[in-house]
Every structure is written in C-alpha cells, then in structure tokens.
KELO-800262 format. One record per residue (C-alpha): residue number from 1; x, y, z. Coordinates in nm, 3 decimals, decimal comma, always signed. Each point is the difference from the previous one (the first is absolute). Layout:
REC   num         X         Y         Z
REC   NUM         X         Y         Z
...
This chain:
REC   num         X         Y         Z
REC     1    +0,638    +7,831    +6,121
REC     2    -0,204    -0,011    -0,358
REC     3    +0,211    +0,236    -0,282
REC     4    -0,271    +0,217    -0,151
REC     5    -0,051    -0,103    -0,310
REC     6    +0,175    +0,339    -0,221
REC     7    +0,307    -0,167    +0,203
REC     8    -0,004    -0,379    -0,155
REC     9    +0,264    -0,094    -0,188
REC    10    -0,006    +0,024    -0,414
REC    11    -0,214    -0,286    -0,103
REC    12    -0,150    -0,134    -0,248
REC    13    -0,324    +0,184    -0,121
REC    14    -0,308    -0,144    -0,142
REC    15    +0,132    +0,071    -0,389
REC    16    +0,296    -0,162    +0,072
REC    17    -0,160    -0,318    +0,186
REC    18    -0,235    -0,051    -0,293
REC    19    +0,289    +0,012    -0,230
REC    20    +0,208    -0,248    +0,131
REC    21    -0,336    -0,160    +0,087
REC    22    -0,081    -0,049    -0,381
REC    23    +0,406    -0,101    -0,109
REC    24    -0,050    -0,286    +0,242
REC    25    -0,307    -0,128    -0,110
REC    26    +0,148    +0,046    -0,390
REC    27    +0,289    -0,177    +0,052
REC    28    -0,075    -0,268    +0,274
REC    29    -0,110    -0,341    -0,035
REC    30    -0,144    -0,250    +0,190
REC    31    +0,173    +0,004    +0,358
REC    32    +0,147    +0,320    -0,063
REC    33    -0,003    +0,230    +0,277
REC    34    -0,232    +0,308    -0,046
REC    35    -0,005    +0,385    +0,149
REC    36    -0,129    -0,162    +0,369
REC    37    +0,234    -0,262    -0,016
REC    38    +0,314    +0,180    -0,084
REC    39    -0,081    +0,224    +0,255
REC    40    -0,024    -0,294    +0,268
REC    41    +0,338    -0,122    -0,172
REC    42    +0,178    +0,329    +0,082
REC    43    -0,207    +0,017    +0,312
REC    44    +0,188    -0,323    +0,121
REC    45    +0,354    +0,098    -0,158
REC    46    +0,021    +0,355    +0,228
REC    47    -0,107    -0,134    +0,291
REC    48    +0,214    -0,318    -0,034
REC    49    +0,316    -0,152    +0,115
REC    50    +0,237    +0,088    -0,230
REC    51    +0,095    +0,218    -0,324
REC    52    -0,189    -0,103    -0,316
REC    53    +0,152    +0,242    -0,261
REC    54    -0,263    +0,095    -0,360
REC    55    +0,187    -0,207    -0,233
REC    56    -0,122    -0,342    +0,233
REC    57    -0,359    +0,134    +0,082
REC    58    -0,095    +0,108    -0,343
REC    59    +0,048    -0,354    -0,148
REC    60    -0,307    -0,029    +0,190
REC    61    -0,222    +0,268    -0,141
REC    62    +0,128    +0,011    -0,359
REC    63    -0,013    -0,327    -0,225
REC    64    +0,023    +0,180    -0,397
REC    65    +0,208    +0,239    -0,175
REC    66    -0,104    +0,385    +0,000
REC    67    -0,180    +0,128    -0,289
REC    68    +0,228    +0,327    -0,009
REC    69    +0,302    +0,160    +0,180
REC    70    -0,305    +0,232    +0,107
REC    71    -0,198    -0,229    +0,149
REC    72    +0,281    -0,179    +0,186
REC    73    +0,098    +0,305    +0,169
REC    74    -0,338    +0,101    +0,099
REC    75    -0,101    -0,325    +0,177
REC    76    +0,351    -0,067    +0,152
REC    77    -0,021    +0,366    +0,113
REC    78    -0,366    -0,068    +0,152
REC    79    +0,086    -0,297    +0,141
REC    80    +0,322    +0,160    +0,189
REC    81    -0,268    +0,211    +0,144
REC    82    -0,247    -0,234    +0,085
REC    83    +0,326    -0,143    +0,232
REC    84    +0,158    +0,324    +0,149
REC    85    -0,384    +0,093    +0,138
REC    86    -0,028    -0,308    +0,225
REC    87    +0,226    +0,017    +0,283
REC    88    -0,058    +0,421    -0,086
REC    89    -0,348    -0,073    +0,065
REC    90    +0,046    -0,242    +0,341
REC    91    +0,231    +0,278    +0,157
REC    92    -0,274    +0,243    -0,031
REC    93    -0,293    -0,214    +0,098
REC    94    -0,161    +0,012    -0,392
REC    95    +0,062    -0,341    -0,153
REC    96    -0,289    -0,143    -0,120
REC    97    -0,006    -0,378    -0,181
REC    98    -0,118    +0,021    -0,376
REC    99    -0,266    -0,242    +0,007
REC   100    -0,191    -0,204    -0,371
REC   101    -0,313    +0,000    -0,007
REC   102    -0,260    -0,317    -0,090
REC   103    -0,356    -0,003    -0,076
REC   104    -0,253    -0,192    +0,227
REC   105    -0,361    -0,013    +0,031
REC   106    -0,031    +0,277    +0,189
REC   107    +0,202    +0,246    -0,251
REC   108    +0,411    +0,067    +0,006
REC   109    +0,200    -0,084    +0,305
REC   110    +0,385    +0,100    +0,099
REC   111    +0,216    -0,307    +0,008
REC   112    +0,337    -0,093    +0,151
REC   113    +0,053    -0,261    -0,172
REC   114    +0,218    +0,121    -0,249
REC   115    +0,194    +0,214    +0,284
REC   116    +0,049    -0,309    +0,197
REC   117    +0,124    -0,194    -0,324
REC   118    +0,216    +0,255    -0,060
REC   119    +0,152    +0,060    +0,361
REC   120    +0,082    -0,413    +0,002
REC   121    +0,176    +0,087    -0,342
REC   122    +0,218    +0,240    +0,234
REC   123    +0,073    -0,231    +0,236
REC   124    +0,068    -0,281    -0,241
REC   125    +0,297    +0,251    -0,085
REC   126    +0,164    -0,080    +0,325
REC   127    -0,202    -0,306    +0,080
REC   128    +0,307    -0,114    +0,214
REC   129    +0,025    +0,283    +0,245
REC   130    -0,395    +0,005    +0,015
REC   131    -0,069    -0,353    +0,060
REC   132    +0,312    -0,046    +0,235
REC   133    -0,132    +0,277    +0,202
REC   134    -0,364    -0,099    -0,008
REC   135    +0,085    -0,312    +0,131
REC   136    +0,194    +0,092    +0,258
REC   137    -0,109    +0,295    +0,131
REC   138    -0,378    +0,019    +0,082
REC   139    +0,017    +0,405    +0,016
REC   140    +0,001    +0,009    -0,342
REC   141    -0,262    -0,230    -0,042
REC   142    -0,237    +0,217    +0,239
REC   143    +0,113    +0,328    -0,193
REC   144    -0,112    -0,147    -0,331
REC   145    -0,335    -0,172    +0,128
REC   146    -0,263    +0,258    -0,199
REC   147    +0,206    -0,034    -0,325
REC   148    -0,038    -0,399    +0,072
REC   149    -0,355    +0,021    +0,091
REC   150    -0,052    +0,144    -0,375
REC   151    +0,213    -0,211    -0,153
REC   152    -0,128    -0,288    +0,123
REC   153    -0,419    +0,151    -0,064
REC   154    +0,133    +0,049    -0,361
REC   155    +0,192    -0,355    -0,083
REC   156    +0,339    +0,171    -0,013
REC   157    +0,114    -0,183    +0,302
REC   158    -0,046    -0,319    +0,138
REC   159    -0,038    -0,083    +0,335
REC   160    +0,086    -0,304    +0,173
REC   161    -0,395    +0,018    +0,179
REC   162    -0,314    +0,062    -0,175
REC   163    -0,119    +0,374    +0,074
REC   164    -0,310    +0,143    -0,060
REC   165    -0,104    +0,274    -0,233
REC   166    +0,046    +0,352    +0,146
REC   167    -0,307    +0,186    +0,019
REC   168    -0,040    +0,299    -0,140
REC   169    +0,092    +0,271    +0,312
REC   170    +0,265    -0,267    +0,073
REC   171    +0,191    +0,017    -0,374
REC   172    -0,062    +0,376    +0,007
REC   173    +0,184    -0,001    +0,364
REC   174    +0,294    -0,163    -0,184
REC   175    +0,018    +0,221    -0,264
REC   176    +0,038    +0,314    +0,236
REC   177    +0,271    -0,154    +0,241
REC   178    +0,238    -0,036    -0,364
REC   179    +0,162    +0,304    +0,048
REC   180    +0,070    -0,034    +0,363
REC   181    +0,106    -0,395    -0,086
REC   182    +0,284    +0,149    -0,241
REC   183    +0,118    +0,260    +0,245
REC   184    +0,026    -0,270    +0,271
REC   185    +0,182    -0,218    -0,211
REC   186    +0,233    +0,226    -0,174
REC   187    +0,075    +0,110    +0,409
REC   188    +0,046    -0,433    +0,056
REC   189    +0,268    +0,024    -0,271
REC   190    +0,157    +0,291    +0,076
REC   191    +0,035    -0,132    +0,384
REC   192    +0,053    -0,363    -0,067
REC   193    +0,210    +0,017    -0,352
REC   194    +0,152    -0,363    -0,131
REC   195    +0,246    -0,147    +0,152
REC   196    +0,300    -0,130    -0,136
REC   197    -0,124    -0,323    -0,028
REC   198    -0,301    +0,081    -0,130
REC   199    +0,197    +0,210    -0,266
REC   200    +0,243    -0,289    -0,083
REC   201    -0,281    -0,269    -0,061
REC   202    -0,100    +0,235    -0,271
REC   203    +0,319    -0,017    -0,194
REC   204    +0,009    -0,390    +0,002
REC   205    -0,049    -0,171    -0,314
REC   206    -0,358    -0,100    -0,136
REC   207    -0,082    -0,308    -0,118
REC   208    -0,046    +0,004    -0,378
REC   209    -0,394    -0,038    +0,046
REC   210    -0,036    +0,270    +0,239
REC   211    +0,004    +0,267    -0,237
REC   212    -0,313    +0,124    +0,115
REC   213    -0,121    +0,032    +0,379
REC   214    -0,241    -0,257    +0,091
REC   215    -0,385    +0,071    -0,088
REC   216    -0,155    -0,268    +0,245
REC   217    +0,105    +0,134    +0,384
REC   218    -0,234    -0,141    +0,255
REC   219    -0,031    +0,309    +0,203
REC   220    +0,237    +0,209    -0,185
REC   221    -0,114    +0,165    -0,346
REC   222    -0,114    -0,154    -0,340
REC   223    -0,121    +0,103    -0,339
C-alpha cells in the first residue's frame, strides 16, 4: 500500500539536493563520485550485507579538507540525511534513484550511470560477502538483474557475453524496477545474512597489493 506523500519520511528537498549538488561538483575531481553516484553508493550500503558505519563510506565521497567548521557541518549534516531517507523511503514505497543527466542530440537525458558507478562503489565495500554470494547463490543474481542490465548499458560492469544496447522503453523499465530491486535485496539479506564462514574470510589477511578491490571483474563490477 503507497504512503501518501504528506506521510514520506523527512528527505532531502530540492534546496538541499542542489546544495550538496554544487559542494560535490566544487570539491570533486576526476573519478569522484557526484550527487547520483553517492546516492547509488548509499543505495548499495542500506540494502547490503553488512554494517558500513560514516567514518568508512565518507572516504568515498569526500577527498579535501573543509573550507570552514560551517561548511563541514552542513554537508556532513546533509549527507547524514541523504542516508537516513533511503531505507525511510523503501519502507514507505517512495525511494526514488537520483539520476545525472548527459546531453545528446536529441536534448538532456537521465542517466544511471553514475548511480550504477556508485552502487558498485557500495559493494566494493564488502566485495567479499557480495561476490561470495553472487557466485554462489543465483537468487541474488536474479534480484539484482535490472541494476546489471544498466550497469552493463552504461560500461560500469562488464559482462562475461557481449549484450546489446537497451532501448529506450527497455533502460526506462530498469530504472523503475530500482526501488523494488533494493527492497528485494535488502529482504535477501535480511533472510539469508552471512554465514560464519563467509564472515571469517573477511577477517583474513590481505595481501599487501590488495589494498584496493579489484576493478577488472568479468561479470562482477568495474570502474
């Protein structure tokens, strides 16, 4: 049953989205996640496996220094928002994916790509868990199959097969399934949690080179 909307949980409103909109783009570089893909990064992280507390998520949205105490507080504050609404939102049937947007020859389109980019970021947190599970467990694999389809349209994924482009109903078809996608898997986690095992291979020691999860995953997800 849909929540009317006076009844959604406190999210964040247009002023606010444009504000944090404009710190990212001041203070990101090149690769740096924006507004759509911090969203898909904290999309990812609710819905996920396991606990992944502020101080390890933000490494991945803030790279510099704050200019002020002020400022600092305002964005950390916005972006603690911008997390509390998701799962808020998916109880209550009023998440929707904050999309970029890129120009084309027929004028501005919406674009998942940097959702998807950010959403792999997510699982890259607990790439162990996700992979192990993915691999194993073809559930999972079925639950996730729109946010695949995108990545894959958009590059962010690589598949072991060659795919062809969505059209345009088809990538639009995608796009509306997201929420129910994150509801089904948050319901796969909550059901299936990790095992022991799986839990255990996470605390084993990482080779010295493994710092970072691995970018090239044939069928898994890349950046």
């Amino acid at each position: 049953m849909n929540t009317p909307k006076s009844e959604w949980p406190s999210s964040l409103d247009d002023k606010e989205l444009e504000e944090l909109d404009i710190f990212l783009r001041k203070h990101g570089g090149e690769g740096d996640l924006m507004l759509d893909g911090v969203h898909g990064l904290l999309s990812s992280i609710a819905v996920g496996p396991l606990e992944v507390k502020p101080e390890e998520w933000l490494h991945e949205v803030l790279h510099e220094a704050f200019d002020d105490e002020d400022e600092g507080n305002r964005t950390l504050a916005l972006l603690a928002k911008l997390n509390d609404s998701i799962m808020a939102e998916l109880d209550v049937d009023a998440y929707e994916p904050i999309l970029g947007e890129i120009d084309t020859e027929e004028g501005p389109m919406l674009s998942a790509a940097g959702w998807c980019e950010g959403f792999s970021r997510g699982i890259d947190m607990r790439a162990g868990l996700w992979e192990a599970r993915l691999a194993g467990d073809p559930d999972l694999m079925q639950l996730l199959g729109p946010v695949m389809a995108l990545a894959v349209d958009e590059g962010v994924l690589q598949a072991d097969a060659e795919f062809e482009k969505l059209t345009d109903d088809e990538y639009d078809e995608c796009l509306g399934q997201l929420p129910e996608v994150l509801s089904a898997v948050s319901e796969y986690w909550q059901a299936k949690p990790p095992t022991e095992d799986e839990l255990k291979a996470l605390t084993r020691p990482r080779d010295s080179d493994d710092d970072h999860p691995p970018r090239q995953r044939s069928g898994h997800w890349v950046h």
